[in-house]
SEMARNU-677192 format. One record per residue (C-alpha): residue in one letter; chain; x, y, z. Coordinates in Angstrom, 3 decimals. Layout:
REM SEMARNU-677192
a; A; X; Y; Z
...
***
This chain:
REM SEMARNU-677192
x; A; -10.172; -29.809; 19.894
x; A; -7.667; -26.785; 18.494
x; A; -6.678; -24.534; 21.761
x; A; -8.307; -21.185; 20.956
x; A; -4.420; -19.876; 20.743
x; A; -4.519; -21.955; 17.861
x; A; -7.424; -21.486; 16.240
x; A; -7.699; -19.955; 12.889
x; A; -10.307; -16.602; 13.243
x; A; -10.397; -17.029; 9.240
x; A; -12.053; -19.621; 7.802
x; A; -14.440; -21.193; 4.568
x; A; -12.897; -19.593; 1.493
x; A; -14.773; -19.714; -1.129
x; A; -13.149; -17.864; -4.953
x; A; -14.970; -16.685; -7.932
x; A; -14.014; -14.138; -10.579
x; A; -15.355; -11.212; -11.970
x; A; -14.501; -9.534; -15.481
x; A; -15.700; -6.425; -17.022
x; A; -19.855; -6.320; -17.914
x; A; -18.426; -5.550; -21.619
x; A; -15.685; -5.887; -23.612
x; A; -13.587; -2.946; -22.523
x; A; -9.660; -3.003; -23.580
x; A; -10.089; -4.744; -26.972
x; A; -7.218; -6.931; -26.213
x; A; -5.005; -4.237; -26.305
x; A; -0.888; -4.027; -25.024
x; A; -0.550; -1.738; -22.358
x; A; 2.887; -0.954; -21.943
x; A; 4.391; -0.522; -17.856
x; A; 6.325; 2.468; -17.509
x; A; 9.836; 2.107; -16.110
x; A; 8.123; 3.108; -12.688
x; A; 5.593; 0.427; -12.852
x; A; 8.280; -2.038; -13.383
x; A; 10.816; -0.596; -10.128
x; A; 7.821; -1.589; -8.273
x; A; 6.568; -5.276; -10.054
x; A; 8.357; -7.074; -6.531
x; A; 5.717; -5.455; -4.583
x; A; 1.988; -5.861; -3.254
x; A; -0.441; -3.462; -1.328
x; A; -2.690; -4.663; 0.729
x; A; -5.949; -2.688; 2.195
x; A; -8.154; -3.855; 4.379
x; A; -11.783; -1.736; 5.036
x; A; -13.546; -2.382; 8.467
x; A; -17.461; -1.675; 8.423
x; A; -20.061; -2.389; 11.945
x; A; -22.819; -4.332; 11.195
x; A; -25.194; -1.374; 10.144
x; A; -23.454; -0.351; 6.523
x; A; -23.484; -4.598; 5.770
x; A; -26.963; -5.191; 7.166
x; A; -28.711; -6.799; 3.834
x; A; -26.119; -6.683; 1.618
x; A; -25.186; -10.236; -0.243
x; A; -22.147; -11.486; -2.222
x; A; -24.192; -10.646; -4.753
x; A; -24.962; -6.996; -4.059
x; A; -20.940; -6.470; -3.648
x; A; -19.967; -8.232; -6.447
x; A; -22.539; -6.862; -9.354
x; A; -20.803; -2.982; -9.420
x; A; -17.493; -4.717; -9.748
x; A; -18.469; -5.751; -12.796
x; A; -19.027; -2.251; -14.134
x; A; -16.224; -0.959; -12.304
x; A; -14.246; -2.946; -14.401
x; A; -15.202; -1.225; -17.676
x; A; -13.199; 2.224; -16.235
x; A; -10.531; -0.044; -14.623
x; A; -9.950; -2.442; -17.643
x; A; -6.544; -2.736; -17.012
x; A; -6.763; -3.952; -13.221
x; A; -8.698; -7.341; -15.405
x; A; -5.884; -7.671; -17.703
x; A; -2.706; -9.974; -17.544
x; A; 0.776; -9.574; -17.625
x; A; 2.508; -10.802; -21.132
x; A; 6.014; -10.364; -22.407
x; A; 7.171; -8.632; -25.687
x; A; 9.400; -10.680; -27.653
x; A; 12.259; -8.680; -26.004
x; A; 11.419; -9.808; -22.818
x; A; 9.637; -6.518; -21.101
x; A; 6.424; -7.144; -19.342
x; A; 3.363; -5.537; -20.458
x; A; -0.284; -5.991; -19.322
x; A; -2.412; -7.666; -22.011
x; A; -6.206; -5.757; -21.839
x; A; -8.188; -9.179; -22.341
x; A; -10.520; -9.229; -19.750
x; A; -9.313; -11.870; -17.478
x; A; -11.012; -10.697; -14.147
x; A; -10.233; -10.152; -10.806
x; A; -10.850; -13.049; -8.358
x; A; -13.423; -12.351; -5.621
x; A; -13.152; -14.045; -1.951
x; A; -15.506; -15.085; 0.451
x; A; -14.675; -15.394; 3.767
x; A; -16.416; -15.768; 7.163
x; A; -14.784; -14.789; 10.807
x; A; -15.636; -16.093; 14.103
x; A; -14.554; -12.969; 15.908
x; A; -17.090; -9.878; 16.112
x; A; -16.018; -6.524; 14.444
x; A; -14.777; -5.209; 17.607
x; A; -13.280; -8.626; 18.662
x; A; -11.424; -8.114; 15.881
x; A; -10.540; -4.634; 16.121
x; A; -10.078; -4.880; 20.056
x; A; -7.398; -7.536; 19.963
x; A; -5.606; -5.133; 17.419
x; A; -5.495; -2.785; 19.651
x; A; -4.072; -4.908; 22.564
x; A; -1.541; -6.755; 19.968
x; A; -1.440; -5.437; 17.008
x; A; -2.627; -5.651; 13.358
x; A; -0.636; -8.329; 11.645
x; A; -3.587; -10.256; 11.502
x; A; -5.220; -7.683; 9.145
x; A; -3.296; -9.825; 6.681
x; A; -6.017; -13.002; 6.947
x; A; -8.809; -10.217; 5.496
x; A; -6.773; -9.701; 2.449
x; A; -5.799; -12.388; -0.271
x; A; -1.841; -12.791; 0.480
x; A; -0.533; -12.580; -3.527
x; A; 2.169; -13.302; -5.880
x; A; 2.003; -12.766; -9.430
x; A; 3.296; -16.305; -11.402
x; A; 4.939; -18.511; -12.096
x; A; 2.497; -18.794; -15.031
x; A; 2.103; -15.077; -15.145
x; A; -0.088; -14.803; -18.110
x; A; -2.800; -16.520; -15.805
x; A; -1.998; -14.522; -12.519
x; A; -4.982; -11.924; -11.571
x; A; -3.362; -8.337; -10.583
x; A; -5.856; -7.726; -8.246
x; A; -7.845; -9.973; -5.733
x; A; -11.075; -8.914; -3.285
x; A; -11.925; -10.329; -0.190
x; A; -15.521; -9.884; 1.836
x; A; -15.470; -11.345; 5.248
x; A; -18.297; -11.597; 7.182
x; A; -17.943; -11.270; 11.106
x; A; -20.188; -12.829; 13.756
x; A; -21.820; -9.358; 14.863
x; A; -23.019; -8.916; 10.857
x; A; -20.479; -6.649; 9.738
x; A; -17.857; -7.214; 7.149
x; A; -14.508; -6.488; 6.050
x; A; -13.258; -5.515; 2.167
x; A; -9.631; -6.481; 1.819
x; A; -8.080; -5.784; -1.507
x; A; -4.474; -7.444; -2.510
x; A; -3.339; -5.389; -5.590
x; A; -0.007; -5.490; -7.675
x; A; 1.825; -2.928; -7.136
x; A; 2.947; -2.997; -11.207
x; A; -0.912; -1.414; -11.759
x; A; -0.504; 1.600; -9.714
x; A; 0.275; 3.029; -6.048
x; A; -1.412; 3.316; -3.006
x; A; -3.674; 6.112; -4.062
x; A; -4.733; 4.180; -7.478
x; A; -5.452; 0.847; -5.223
x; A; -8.342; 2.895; -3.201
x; A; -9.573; 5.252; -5.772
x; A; -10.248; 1.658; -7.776
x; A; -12.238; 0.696; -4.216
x; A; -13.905; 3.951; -4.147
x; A; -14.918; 4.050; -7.741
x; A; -16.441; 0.600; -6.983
x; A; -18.290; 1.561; -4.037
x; A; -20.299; 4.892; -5.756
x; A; -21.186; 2.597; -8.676
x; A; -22.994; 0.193; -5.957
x; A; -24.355; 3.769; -4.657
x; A; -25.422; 4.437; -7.944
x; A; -23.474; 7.591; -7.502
x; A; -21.308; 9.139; -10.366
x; A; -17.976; 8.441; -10.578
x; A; -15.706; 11.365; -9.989
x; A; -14.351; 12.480; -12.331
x; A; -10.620; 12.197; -11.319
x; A; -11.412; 8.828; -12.455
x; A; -12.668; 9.902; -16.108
x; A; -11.474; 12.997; -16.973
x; A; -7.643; 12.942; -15.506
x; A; -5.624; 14.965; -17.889
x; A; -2.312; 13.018; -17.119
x; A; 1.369; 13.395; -18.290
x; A; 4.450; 12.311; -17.471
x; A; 6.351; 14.736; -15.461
x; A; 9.198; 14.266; -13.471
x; A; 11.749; 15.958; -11.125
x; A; 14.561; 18.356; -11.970
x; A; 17.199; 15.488; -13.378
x; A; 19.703; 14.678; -10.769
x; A; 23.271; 12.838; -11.689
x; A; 24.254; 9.622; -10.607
x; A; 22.623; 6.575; -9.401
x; A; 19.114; 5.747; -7.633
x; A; 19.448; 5.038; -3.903
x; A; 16.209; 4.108; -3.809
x; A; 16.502; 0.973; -5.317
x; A; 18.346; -2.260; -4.651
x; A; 18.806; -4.544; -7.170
x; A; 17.745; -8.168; -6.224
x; A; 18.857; -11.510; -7.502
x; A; 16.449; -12.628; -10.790
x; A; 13.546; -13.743; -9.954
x; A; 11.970; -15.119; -13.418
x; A; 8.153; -15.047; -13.830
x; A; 7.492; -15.375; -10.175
x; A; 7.386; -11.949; -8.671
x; A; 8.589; -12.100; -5.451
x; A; 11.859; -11.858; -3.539
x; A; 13.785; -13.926; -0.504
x; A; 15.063; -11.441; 2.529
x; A; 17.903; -12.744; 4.557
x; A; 15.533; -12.291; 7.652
x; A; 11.854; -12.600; 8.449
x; A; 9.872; -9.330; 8.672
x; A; 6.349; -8.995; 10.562
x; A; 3.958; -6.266; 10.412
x; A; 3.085; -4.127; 13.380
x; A; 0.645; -0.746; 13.640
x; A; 0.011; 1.648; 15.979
x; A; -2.119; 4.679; 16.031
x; A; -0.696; 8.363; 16.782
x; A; -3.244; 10.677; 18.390
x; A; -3.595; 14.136; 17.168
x; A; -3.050; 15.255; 20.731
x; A; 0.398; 13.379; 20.764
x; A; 1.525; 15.240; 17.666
x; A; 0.330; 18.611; 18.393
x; A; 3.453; 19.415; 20.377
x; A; 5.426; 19.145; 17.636
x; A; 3.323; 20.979; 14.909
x; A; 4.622; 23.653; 13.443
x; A; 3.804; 25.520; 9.667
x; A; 6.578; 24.086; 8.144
x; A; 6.749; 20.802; 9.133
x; A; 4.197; 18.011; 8.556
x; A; 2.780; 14.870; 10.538
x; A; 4.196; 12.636; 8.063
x; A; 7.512; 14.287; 8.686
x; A; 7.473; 14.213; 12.346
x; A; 6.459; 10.776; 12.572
x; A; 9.216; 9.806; 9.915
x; A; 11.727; 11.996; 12.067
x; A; 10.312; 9.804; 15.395
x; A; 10.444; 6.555; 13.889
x; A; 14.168; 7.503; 11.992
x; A; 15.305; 8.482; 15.242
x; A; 13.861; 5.092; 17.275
x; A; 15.382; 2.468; 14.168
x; A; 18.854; 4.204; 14.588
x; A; 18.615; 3.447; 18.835
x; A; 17.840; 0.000; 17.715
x; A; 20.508; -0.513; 15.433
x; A; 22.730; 0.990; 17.788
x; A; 23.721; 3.839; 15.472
x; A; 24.699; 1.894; 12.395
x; A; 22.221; 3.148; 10.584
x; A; 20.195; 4.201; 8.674
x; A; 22.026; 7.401; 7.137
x; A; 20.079; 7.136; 4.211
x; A; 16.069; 6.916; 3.933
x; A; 13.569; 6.813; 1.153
x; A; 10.573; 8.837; 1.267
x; A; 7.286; 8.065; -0.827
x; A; 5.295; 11.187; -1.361
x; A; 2.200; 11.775; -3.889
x; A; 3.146; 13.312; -6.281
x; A; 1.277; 11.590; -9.413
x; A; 3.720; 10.916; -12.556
x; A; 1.052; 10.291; -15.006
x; A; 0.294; 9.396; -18.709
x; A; -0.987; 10.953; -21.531
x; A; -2.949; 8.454; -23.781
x; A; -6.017; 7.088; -24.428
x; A; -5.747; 4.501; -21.258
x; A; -5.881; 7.656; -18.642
x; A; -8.163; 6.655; -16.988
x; A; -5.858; 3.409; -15.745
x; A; -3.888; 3.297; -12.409
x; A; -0.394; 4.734; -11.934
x; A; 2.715; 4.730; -9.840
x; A; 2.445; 8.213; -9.195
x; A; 4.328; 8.484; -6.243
x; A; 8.164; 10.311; -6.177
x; A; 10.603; 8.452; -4.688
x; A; 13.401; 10.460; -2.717
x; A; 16.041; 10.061; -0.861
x; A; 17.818; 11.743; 2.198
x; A; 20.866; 11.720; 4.087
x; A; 21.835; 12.634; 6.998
x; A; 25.416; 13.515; 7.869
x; A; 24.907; 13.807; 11.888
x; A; 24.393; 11.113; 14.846
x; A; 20.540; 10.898; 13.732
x; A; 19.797; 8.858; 17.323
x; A; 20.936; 12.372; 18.963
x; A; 19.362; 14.929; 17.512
x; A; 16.515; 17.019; 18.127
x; A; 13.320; 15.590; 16.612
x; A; 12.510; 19.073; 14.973
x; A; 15.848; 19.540; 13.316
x; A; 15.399; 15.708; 11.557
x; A; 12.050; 16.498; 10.409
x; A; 13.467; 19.892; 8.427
x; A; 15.609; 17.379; 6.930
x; A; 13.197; 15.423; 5.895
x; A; 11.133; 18.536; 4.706
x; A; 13.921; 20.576; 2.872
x; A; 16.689; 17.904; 1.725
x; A; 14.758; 15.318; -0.020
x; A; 16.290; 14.376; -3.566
x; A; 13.715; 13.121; -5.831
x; A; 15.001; 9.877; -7.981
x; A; 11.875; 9.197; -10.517
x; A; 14.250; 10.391; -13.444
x; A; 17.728; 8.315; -12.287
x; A; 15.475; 5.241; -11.845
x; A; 13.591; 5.821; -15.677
x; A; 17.082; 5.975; -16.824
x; A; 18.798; 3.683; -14.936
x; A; 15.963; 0.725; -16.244
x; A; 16.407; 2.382; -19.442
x; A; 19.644; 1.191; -20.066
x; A; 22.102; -1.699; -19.547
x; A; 19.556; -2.578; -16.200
x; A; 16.275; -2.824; -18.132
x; A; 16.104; -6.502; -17.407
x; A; 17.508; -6.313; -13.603
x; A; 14.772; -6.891; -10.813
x; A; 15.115; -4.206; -8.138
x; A; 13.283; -3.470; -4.965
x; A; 12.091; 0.186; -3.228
x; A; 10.394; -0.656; -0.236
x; A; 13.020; -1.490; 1.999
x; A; 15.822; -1.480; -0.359
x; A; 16.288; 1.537; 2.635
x; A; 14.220; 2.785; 5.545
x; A; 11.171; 3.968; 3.286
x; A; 8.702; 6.037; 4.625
x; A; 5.485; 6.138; 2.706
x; A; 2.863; 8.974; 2.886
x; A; -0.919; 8.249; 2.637
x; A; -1.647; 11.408; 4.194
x; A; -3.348; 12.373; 0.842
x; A; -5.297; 9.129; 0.287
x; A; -9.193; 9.322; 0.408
x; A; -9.353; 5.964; 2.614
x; A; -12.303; 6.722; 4.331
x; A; -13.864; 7.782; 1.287
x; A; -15.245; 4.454; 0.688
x; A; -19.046; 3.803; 2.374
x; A; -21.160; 1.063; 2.725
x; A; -24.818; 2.314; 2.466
x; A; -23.705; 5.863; 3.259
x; A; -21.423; 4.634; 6.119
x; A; -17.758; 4.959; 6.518
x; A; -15.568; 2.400; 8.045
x; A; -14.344; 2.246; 11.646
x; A; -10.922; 1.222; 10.885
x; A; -8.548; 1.409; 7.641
x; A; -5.275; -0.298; 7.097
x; A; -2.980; -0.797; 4.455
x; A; 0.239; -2.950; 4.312
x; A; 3.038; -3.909; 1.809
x; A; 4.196; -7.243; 0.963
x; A; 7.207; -7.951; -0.408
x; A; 9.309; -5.534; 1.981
x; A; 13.232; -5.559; 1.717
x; A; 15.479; -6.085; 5.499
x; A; 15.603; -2.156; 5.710
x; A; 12.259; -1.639; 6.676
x; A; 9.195; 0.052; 5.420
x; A; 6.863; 2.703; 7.590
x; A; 3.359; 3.269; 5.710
x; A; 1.369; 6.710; 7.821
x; A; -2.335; 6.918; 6.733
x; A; -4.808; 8.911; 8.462
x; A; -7.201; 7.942; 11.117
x; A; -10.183; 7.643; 11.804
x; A; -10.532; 9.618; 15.040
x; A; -14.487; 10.567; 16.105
x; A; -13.339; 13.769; 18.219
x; A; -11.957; 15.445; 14.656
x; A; -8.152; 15.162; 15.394
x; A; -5.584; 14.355; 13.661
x; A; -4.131; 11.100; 14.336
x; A; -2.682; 8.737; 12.061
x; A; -1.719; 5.171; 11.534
x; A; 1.657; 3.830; 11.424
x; A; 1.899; 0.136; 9.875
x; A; 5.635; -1.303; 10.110
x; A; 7.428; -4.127; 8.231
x; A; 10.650; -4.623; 10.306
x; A; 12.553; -8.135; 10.626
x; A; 10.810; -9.946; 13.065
x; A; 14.143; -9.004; 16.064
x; A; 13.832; -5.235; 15.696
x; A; 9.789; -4.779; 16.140
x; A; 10.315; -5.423; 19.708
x; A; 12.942; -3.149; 19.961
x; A; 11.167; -0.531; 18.281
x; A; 7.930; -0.934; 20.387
x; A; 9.959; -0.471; 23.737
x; A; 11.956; 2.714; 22.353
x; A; 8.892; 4.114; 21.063
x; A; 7.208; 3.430; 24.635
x; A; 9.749; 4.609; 26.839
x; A; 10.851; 7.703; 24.314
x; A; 7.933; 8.737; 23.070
x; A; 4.906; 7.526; 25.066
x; A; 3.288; 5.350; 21.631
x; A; 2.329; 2.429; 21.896
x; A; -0.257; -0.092; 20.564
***
């Protein structure tokens, strides 16, 4: 008999596929930006909790029918990657699919969601597909979906997408889009009627920061990190940040400033000096495919020049707010030249702080019903670090938000204590 320690909550896997109802990208090339291929080392991962009520009737079958149509707008999510005879990756519009999961859990909803609480959510990976485009690329789906059913009736929808199709924001507004087809809702139209071009910071001299060039990895597209990382979130009440709000000065940046502040204490003031921040800013394209996902998101850097582990919270959260130097132009011409073939990392290449703020999570419903619980995680994380902040979902109306964390596995502990002690957070 397995000790219940031991025991796997996630169990009976069972994969189909689904492709478009129609032909949809006539086998066209769909050529990657220089921003979609910065970001090829990378997954997201999303994982949707929903009680029993929004689940209650609802089959494989019901979830997986609007996919099909949801497909025909999202055509390129169903495609494959190819190379050109130079070498540069580009996704191939035939149709391929994505590949659909079942899965069953022998936890309730708020088993689940309870232990998370007392822990922490790095089991949130089990409800979404852990994936790796290649080695045999060409047959490699860019996005996978997973339905798990608890014991109480309720499920969970995980998605694993490649970060190479789009951001954060393009991953859910692909979930969303599915969910009002099964609603028989219309799709907004930020789905069918973007008017996108590509647009990008004032130019800035020199080289990215943002990015750290990896050893080659070939047609399997992920990289080694000298040290194991886990995944650990926490939730931030409104009420915690209100002390620090001001008019100038976002959550996002607070929390940054708190957690910037707590990794230098851990790392006993060697660093970081440097961080990335992700913001939404959407860097789009102006073609017939507009409709298609995007890495939208500007990359910046900043620097501080001060003992960050002594300084007033407030005063590194201006930083963060008024000295951020956006890199989406050095990194289009840095893979524009002599590195086009190089394979480079961003999350984690340096502290990198990534803001969901923006992202409609909860704007995906099951029979009219939100979920309790959102999360979203990356894969593929570099040994600096990477600090994703996505809204709550807090019943009174505040303001919290989630904080997920990919750390090496010796600094989470570290963090958690400073972060109790300091700052009164923990899980």
């Amino acid at each position: 008999m397995v000790p219940a320690s031991l025991e796997i909550p996630v169990s009976g896997h069972r994969f189909s596929s689904v492709v478009p109802a129609k032909v949809t990208g006539g086998n066209k090339d769909f050529e990657l930006t220089n921003m979609d291929l910065a970001m090829k080392l990378h997954y997201i991962k999303g994982v949707y909790f929903f009680q029993s009520e929004a689940a209650q009737g609802l089959s494989v079958h019901d979830l997986k029918v609007p996919m099909f149509e949801c497909l025909e707008h999202y055509y390129t999510v169903s495609g494959r990657i190819r190379r050109s005879e130079t070498g540069r990756p580009f996704i191939k519009c035939n149709d391929g699919g994505v590949r659909i999961i079942e899965a069953r859990c022998n936890q309730t909803v708020d088993e689940w969601l309870a232990t998370a609480r007392d822990k922490d959510h790095s089991l949130d990976h089990m409800l979404a597909y852990d994936q790796v485009l290649g080695p045999d690329l060409g047959f490699s789906p860019l996005a996978f979906v997973q339905f798990t059913w608890f014991e109480c009736g309720g499920i969970s929808v995980g998605l694993s997408w490649a970060h190479v199709l789009g951001d954060a924001f393009s991953a859910s507004e692909f979930l969303n889009a599915w969910a009002q087809i099964m609603a028989e809702e219309q799709l907004s139209s930020k789905v069918n009627d973007r008017v996108l071009k590509s647009e990008f910071p004032a130019f800035v001299s020199g080289k990215p920061f943002s990015l750290k060039k990896v050893d080659p990895v070939g047609d399997r597209w992920i990289t080694a990190n000298d040290s194991r990382t886990v995944t650990h979130s926490f939730h931030i009440t409104g009420k915690q940040l209100h002390h620090y709000m001001t008019d100038k000065i976002s959550d996002f940046e607070i929390i940054s400033a708190i957690i910037w502040q707590s990794m230098s204490k851990v790392r006993i003031d060697l660093g970081p000096k440097t961080v990335t921040i992700c913001s939404n800013n959407r860097l789009v394209r102006g073609d017939e495919l507009a409709a298609q996902p995007v890495n939208g998101m500007t990359l910046s850097t900043v620097k501080a020049d001060f003992c960050v582990s002594k300084v007033e919270i407030a005063e590194l959260a201006k930083l963060i707010a008024d000295r951020k130097v956006p890199e989406n132009g050095l990194i289009e011409d840095l893979l524009s030249g002599d590195e086009e073939k190089s394979d480079f990392i961003v999350y984690g290449a340096n502290l990198t702080f990534v803001n969901l703020e923006g992202a409609d999570l909860y704007g995906l419903q099951l029979k009219g019903l939100k979920p309790v619980f959102v999360n979203y995680m990356i894969n593929g994380v570099g040994d600096e670090g990477t600090c994703l902040i996505v809204p709550s979902n807090e019943k009174d109306g505040g303001n919290g938000k989630i904080v997920t964390m990919t750390l090496p596995e010796d600094q989470i502990e570290k963090l958690k204590s400073i972060l109790e002690n300091d700052w009164n957070i923990s899980n």
